[in-house]
N, C-alpha and C positions, 0 to 999 in steps of 0.2 A: 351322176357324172360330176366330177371336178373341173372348176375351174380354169382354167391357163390365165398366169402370173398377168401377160399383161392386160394393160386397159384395153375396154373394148371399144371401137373404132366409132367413131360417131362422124354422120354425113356430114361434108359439106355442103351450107347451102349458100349456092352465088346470090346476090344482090340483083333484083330485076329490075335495071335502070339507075340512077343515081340516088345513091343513101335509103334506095327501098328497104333490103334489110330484111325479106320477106321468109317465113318461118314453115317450112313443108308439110301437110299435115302429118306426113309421115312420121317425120320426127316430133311433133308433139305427141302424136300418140304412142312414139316408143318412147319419151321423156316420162311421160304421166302412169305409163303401162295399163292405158285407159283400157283395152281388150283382156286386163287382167287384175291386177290388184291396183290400185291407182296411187300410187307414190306414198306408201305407209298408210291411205286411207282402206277403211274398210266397205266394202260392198254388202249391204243391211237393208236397203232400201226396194221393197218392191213395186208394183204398178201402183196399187191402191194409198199405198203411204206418199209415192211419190204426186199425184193427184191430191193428195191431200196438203201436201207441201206446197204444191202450188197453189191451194186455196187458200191455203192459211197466210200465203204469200201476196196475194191479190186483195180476199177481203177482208175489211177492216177499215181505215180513217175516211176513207173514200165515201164510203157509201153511208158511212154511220155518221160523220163531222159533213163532209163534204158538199154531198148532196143539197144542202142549203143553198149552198153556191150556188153552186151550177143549174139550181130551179131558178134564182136571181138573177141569171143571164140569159136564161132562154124562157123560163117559166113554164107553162105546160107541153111545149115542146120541149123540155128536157128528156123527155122521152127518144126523140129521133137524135140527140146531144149525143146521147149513151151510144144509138145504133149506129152515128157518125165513129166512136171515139172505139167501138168495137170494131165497125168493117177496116179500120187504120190497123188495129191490132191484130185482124185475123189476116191479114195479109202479111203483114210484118211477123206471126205466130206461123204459115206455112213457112219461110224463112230460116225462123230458127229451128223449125220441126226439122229441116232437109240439114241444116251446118250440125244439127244437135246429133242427128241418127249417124251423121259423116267424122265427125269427129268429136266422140263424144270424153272431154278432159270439164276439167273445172272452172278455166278458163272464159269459157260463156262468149258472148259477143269481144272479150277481147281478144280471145284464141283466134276468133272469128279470122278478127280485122288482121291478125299476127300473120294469119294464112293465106290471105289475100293480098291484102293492101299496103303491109308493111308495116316496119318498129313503129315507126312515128304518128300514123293513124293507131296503130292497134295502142301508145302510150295514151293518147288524147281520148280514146275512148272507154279505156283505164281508167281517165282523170274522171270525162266524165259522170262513169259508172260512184264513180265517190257520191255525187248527187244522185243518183238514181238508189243505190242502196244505200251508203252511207248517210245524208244527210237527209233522206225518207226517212231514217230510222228516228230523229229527232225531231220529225215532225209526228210521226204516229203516235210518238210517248207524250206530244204535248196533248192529241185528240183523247189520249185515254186517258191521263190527266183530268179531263174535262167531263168523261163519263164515270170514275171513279168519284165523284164531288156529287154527280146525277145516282147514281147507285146509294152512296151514302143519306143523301137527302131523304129518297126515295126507303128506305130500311130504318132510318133513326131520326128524320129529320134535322139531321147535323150534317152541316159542309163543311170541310176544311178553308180555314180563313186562305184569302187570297195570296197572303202572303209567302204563304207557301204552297199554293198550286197551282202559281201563275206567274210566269215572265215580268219583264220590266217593261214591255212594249203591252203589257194585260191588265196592267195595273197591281203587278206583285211584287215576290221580291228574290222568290228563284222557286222552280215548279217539281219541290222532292217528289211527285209519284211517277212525272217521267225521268229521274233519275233510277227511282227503284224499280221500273218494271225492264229498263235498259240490265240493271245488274242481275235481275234475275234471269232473263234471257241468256247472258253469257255463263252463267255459271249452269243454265241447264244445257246448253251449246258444250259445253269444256268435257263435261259429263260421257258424252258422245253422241255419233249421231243416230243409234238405233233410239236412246231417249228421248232426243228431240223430237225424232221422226211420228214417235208414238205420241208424245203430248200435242206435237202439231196437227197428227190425224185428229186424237181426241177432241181437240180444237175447233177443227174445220168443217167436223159433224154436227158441230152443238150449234156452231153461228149460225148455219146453212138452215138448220132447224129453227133457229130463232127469226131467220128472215123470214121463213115460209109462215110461218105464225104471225108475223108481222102484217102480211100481205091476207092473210082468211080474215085478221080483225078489220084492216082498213077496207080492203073491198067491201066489209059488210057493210060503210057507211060509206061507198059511192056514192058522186052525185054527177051524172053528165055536165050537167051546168058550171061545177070547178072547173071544166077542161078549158073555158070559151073566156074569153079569146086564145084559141089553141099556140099560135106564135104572137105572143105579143109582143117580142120585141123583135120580130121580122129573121131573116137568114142571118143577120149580122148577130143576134144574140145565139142562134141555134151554134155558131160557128165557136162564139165566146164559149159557151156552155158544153161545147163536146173538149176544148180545149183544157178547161174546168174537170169533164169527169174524165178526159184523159187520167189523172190522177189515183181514179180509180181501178183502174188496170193496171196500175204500175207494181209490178214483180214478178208475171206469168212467166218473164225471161230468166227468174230465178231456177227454174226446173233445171238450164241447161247446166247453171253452176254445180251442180250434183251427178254430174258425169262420172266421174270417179266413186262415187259410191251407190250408185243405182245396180243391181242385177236388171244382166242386159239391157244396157243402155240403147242400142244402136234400138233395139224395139220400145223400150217403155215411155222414153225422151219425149219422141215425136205422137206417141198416143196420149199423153199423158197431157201434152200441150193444147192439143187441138179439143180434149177432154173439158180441160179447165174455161178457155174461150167462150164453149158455147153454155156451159151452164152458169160463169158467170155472168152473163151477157144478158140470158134469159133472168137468174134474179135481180139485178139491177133495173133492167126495165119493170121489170113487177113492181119491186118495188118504191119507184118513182112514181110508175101512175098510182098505185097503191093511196101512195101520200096526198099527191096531189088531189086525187078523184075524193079524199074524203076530207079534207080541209081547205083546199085550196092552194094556189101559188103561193099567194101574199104568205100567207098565216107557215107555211112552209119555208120560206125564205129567212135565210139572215139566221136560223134558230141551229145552235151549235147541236144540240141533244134532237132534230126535228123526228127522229122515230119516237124516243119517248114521250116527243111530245104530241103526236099523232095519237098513238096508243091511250094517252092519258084522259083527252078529249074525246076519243071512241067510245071508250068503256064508262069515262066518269070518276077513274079510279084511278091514284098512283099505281097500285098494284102492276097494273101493265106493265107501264112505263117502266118500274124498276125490273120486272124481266129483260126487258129492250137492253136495259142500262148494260144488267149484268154481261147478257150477252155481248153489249160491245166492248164489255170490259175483257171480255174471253178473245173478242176476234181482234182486238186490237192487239193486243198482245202474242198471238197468234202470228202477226204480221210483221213486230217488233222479232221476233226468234228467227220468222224463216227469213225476213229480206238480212237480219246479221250474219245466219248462215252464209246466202249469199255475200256479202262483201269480203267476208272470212275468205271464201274462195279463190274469188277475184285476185285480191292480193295476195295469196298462196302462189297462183299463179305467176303474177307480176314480178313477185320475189324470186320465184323460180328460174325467170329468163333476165337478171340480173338488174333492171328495172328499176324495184326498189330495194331498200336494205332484206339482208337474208332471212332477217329473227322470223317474218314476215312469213315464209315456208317451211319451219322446225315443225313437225306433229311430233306428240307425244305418243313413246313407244306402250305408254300403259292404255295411254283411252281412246289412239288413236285419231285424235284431234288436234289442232295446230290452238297449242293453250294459249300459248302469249300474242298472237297475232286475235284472237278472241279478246282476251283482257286489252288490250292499247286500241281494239276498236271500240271498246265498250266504254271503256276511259273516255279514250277521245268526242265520243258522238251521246254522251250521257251531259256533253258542258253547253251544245247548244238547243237541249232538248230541256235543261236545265232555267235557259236564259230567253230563249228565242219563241216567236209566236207564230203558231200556224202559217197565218197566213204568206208570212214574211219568206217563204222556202219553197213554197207550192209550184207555182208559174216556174222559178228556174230549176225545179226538180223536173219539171215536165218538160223543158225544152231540152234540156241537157238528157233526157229520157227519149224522146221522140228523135233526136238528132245520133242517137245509136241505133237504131231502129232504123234509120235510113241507110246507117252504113252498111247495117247488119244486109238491109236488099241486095246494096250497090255487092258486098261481099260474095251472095248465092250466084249473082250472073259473074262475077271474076273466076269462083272457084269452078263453075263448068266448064269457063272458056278453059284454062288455067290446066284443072287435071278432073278433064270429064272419066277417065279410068276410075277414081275414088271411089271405094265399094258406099254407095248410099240407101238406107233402108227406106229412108222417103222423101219423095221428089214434090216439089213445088210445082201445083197444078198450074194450068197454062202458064208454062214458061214460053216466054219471057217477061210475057204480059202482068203477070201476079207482082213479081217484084217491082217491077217498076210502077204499077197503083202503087203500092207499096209507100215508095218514096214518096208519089205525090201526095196520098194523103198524110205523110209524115209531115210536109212542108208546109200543105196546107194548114196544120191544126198549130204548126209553130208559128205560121203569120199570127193566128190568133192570141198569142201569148200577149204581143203589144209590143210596141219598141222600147219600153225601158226593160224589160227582159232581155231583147235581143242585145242591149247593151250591156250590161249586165252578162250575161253568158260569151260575150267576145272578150272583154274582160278575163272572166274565167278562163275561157281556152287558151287564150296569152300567157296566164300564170301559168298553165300546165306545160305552154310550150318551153317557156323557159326553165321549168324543174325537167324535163326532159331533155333540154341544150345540155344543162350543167350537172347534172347527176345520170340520168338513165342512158342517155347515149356510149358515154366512156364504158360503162361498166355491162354494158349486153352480153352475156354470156354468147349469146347467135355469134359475137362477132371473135371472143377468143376462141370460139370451140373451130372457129374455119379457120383461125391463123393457121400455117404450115407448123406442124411438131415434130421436135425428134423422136423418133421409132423407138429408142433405148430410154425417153425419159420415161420415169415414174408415172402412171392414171391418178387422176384426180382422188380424192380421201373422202370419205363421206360426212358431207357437210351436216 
């Protein structure tokens, strides 16, 4: 069938209240053409890849760098740290399961907030989302940075001088292999995303293997007696310590950024979620007591590489240890692809509803990919993964992480009240009750961040508000597409 000349009519959506601004699912999902091809993206991605995306999305710095931590603030209760920083997540992951199967675009938690709560919440959790996927991404390339030096040692006895694989806050002088594993990521991203998808599954198979090995060698040298004093630093460090392996969860919500290219979304989203949650959850506990039960808190603590160093003292041998390496060399990297994918998205999105500049949402008609919004994130988040040290990013990645995650709740009980008709594939168990744990233990785990974070992240939010006053308001697309049109003018050209 042909066409008719003119443009085709696009809803208007009133404002719910003053300057809400609020965005209908309706229309994101005919914007995106999520129920069918998703705006020039291709649909490649099935259950098992998508599962794996998430994994490849989750572990990694976390559990491989991190973990030191967060034994440091709770110590052998790091164990209930993880199942604290996990029940916050499966709450907040039923959530996204029900907005992900409801409206599933690319958009993620800020389509979310779009659909709900309006411009001005869904721009700030936009801004947010910069910390949560962007500025993770230059934290994980410094953790593998750190295991590439352990791998190397480990194989040849030669490490890369400091000076170039370590920050200025590290004692170096710029850290080239998180610059190189950020550039690799994006040029396998540009590629497309059946490629990525495959090397992420490849990925997500081998680490998941390498933990479970992890966990047969340290159990072999359990010792009851590591566990005790089981909280030694009482509920206040259990509280630190799930705040700490928060960080290690951080990108399950990457699945939903892939709406647009999942086969059948409205089904694989929300299985695919609840998938991820519980197997990660289950290896992380493993492998915390793992470590601890065979070395100790102390001897655990503080040690950037603490698997290899577990392994090394197990066995008596590098050998170990440098499988560990390699393997974080693979999951880090792993995490470095899928959370770019993610930001990729995000600002596809954001670009789309006039937000930020357009280049932002251009895919490329040959790979299907959005290249130059790939390349200027890669640019951009390769200078402070370059400069910048672990630890310095951590705490406000997770607060400004944890602080979408609450919106993402408040969003599921808006969008029932809002338009309970919405075809949804799955619904958040005891509602109303689920979401609102939810928020509390989102709030909860941000008390623990500390107040120079909370300072720091108000900070932040301010900046965003004001790139929102002065650039993204004027130009929302939401708001010319309602202006009144003349009937005989010309439809928009395709941008």
């Amino acid at each position: 069938m042909s066409s008719t000349p003119s443009a085709p009519r696009r809803p208007v959506i009133p404002s719910r209240g003053p300057g809400a601004r609020i965005k209908s699912p309706e229309l994101l999902l005919a914007e995106s053409g999520a129920d069918l091809e998703g705006h020039g993206l291709r649909r490649s991605m099935g259950l098992f890849q998508l599962v794996c995306f998430g994994v490849g999305a989750i572990v990694g710095t976390g559990i491989f760098v991190g973990l030191s931590d967060s034994v440091a603030e709770a110590g052998p209760a790091v164990v209930i740290s993880f199942v604290l920083a996990a029940i916050t997540c499966i709450f907040t992951a039923f959530s996204f399961a029900e907005l992900g199967g409801a409206i599933p675009v690319s958009g993620s938690s800020y389509s979310f907030a779009y659909a709900t709560l309006g411009e001005r919440v869904a721009f700030l959790v936009g801004w947010c989302l910069l910390l949560e996927y962007g500025v993770s991404v230059s934290a994980v390339a410094v953790g593998w940075s750190q295991y590439v030096n352990e791998l190397l040692g480990s194989l040849t006895g030669w490490t890369l001088p400091a000076a170039v694989s370590s920050g200025p806050g590290d004692g170096g002088v710029i850290n080239l292999p998180a610059i190189v594993v950020v550039m690799m990521a994006a040029t396998l991203l540009v590629r497309g995303v059946r490629e990525s998808a495959t090397a992420t599954a490849a990925m997500a198979v081998l680490k998941i293997g390498i933990l479970v090995a992890f966990c047969a060698i340290a159990f072999s040298a359990f010792q009851d007696g590591n566990l005790s004093p089981f909280a030694s630093h009482g509920m206040a460090g259990v509280t630190a310590g799930a705040s700490v392996a928060f960080f290690s969860y951080i990108g399950f919500d990457a699945i939903t950024t892939a709406g647009e290219e999942v086969k059948n979304p409205r089904r694989n989203i929300p299985i695919a979620i609840m998938i991820c949650i519980g197997l990660v959850t289950l290896l992380y506990c493993a492998v915390a007591l793992g470590a601890i039960g065979a070395l100790g808190a102390d001897a655990v603590s503080d040690q950037p590489a603490a698997l290899s160093l577990v392994v090394d003292q197990v066995t008596d041998s590098s050998v170990g240890g440098g499988i560990i390496a390699f393997g974080a060399v693979v999951a880090i990297a792993s995490v470095v692809l899928a959370v770019m994918y993610g930001q990729t998205r995000i600002l596809m999105s954001m670009s789309r509803d006039g937000l930020i500049p357009r280049v932002f949402e251009r895919v490329s008609p040959k790979t299907h990919t959005p290249v130059a919004n790939t390349w200027i994130v890669a640019v951009v988040f390769a200078v402070p993964a370059a400069f910048s040290s672990l630890d310095v990013v951590v705490n406000l990645t997770t607060i400004g992480t944890l602080a979408i995650m609450a919106v993402v709740n408040i969003a599921v009980i808006a969008l029932r009240r809002r338009n309970p008709e919405l075809r949804r594939s799955f619904r958040v168990p005891l509602y109303p009750l689920s979401p609102i744990l939810g928020v509390g233990f989102c709030l909860y785990l941000m008390y623990g961040t500390g107040w120079t974070t909370w300072v720091q992240f108000a900070v932040f939010l301010a900046v965003g508000a004001l790139v929102y006053a002065g650039y993204g308001r004027s130009r929302s697309r939401l708001v010319s597409s309602a202006e009144p049109r003349d009937p005989a003018a010309p439809g928009p050209t395709a941008g």
